[in-house]
C-alpha positions as semicolon CSV with decimal commas, in nm:
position;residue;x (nm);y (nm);z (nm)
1;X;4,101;-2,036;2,662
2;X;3,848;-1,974;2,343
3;X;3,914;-1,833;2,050
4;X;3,598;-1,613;2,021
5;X;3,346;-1,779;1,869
6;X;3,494;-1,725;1,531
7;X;3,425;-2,115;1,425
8;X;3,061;-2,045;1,542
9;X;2,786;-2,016;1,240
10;X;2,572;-1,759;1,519
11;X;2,323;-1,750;1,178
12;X;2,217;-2,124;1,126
13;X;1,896;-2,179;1,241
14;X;1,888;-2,302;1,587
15;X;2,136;-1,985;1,694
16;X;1,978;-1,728;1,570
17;X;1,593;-1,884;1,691
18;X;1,769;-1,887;2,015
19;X;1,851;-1,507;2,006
20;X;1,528;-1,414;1,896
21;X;1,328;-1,592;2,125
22;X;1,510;-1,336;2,382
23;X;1,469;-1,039;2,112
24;X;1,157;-0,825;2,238
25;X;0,959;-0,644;1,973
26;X;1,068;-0,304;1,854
27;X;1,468;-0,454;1,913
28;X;1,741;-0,457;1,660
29;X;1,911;-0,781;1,502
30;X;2,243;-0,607;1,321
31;X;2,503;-0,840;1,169
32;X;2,698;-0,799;0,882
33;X;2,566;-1,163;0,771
34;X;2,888;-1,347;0,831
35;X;2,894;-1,685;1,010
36;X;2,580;-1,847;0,808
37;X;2,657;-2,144;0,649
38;X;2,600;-2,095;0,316
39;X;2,406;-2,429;0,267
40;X;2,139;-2,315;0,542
41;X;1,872;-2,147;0,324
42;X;1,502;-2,071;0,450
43;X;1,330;-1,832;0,690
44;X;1,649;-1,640;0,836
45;X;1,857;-1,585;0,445
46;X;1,760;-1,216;0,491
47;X;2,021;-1,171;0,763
48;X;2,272;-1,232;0,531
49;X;2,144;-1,262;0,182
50;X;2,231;-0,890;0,120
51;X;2,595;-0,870;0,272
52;X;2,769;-0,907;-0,089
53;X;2,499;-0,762;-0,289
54;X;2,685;-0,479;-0,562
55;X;2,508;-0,188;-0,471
56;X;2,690;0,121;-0,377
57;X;2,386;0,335;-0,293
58;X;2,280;0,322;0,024
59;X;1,972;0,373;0,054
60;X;1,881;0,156;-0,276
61;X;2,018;-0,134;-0,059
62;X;1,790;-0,012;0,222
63;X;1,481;-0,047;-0,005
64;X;1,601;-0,358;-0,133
65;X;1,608;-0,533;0,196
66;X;1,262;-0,693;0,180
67;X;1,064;-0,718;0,518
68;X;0,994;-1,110;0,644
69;X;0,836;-1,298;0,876
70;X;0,980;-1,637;1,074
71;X;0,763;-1,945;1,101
72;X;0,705;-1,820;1,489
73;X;0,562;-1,498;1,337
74;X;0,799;-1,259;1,435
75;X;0,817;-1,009;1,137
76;X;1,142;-0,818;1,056
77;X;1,241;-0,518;0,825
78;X;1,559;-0,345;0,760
79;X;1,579;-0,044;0,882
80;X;1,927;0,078;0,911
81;X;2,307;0,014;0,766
82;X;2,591;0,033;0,987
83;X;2,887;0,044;0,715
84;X;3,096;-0,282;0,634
85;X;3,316;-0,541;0,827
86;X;3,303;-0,867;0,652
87;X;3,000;-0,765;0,448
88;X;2,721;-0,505;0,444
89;X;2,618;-0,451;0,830
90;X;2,216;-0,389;0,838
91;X;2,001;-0,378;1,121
92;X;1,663;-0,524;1,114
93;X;1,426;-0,423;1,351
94;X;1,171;-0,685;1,497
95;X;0,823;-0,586;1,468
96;X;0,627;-0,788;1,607
């Protein structure tokens, strides 16, 4: 019996270079940027760096959801938002 995976920060480092290794280019990362570890800062803060940001507008969020690039040179940009569930739920599109 689990409980989910709840207690599991997916976004630290060594997760989410797991799932990306597996993440072909043209796919979609979406996460609402929960389950980070707010001490982990570096190449991945863009998956969650926006989910508590105070803009209302849409699509001025979109725009400012800078692209980036991983120290394995995947590069990512934002392109979509998928509403709220325990912050702002974008999807970021691998590009390369």
């Amino acid at each position: 019996m689990g409980e989910g995976g709840s207690g599991n920060l997916w976004l630290l480092r060594e997760h989410v270079r797991e799932v990306l290794r597996c993440l072909p280019a043209g796919g979609l990362f979406v996460t609402d940027g929960s389950q980070h570890g707010r001490a982990e800062r570096g190449e991945y803060d863009s998956f969650w760096r926006y989910r508590d940001l105070k803009v209302e507008d849409v699509q001025a969020l979109l725009q400012s959801a800078e692209p980036f690039a991983d120290g394995a040179g995947r590069q990512f940009r934002c392109v979509g938002y998928a509403g709220r569930r325990y912050g702002r739920t974008l999807a970021w599109q691998r590009l390369t």
